[in-house]
C-alpha positions in Angstrom: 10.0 -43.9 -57.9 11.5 -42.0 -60.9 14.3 -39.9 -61.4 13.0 -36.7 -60.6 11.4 -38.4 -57.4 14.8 -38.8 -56.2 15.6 -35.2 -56.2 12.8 -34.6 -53.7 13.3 -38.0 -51.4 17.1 -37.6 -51.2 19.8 -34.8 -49.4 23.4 -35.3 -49.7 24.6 -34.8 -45.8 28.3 -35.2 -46.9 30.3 -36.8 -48.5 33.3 -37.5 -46.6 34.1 -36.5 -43.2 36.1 -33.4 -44.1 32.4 -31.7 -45.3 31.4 -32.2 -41.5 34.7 -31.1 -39.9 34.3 -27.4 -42.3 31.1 -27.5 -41.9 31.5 -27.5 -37.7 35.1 -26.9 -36.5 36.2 -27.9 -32.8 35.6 -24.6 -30.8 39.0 -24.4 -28.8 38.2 -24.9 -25.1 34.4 -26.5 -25.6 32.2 -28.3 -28.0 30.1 -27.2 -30.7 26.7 -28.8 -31.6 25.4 -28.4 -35.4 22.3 -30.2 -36.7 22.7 -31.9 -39.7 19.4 -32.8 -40.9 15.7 -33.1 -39.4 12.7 -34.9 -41.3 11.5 -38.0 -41.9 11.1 -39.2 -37.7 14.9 -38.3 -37.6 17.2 -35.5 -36.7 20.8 -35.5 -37.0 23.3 -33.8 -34.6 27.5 -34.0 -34.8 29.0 -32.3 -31.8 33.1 -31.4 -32.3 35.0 -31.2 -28.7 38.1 -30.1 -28.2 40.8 -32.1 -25.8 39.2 -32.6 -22.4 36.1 -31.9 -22.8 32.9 -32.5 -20.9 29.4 -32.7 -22.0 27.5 -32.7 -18.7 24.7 -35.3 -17.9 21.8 -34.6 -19.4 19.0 -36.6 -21.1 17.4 -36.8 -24.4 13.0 -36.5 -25.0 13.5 -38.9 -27.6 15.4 -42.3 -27.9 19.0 -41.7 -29.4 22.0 -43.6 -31.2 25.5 -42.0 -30.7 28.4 -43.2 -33.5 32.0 -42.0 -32.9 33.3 -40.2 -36.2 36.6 -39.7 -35.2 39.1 -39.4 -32.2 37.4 -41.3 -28.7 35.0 -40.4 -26.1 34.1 -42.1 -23.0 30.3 -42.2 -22.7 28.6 -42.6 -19.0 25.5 -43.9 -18.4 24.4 -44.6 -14.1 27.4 -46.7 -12.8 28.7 -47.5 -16.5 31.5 -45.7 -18.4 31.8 -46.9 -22.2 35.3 -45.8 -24.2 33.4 -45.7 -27.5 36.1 -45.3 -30.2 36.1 -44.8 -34.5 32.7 -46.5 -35.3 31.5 -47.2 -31.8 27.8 -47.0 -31.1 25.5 -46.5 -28.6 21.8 -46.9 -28.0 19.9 -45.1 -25.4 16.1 -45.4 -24.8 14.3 -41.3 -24.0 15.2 -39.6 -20.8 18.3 -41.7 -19.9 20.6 -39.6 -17.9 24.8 -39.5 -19.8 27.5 -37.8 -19.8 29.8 -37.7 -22.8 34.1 -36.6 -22.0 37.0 -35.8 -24.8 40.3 -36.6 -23.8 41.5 -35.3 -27.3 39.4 -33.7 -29.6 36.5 -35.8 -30.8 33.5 -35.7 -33.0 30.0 -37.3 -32.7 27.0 -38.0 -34.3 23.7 -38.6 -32.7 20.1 -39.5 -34.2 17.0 -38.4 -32.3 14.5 -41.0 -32.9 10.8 -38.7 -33.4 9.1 -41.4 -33.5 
């Protein structure tokens, strides 16, 4: 690949955190959902919640990874509730019912596997 290949196979997301916080603040009382990028067999989603907040169950049509980016969330899947913290991870196959809850304010990132 050349140089001016790059241009066209590349997107600069961010470079620190502070591009995704401006980019989409905690909405006071809620969450907000913004997606990042889509291509490639991958779209990526950060959600900002405020302090105790609740995304609802609900389930993904494609498989999914979840990384903490900054505060702590505990993520419920069935019988099991994970407190994923700074760098935590999660993996979840398609149509697997969670839940994800703020105590303080938090910020996610998930990646939708196309396929």
């Amino acid at each position: 690949m050349d140089k001016n290949d790059t241009k066209i196979a590349s997107s600069l997301l961010a470079q620190e955190l502070g591009d995704l916080e401006l980019a989409n603040p905690i909405k006071p009382g809620g969450y907000s959902a913004q997606r990042i990028s889509s291509g490639s067999g991958v779209t990526l989603v950060q959600i900002a919640f405020d302090a105790d907040v609740e995304l609802a169950e609900h389930k993904a049509a494609t498989p999914i990874i979840v990384q903490v980016l900054d505060g702590q969330v505990d993520f419920s899947v069935g019988d099991q509730t994970h407190q994923l913290r700074y760098g935590g991870m999660i993996q979840l196959e398609a149509g697997v019912i969670h839940a994800v809850y703020a105590e303080n304010p938090a910020r996610i990132l998930i990646t939708f596997i196309n396929g």
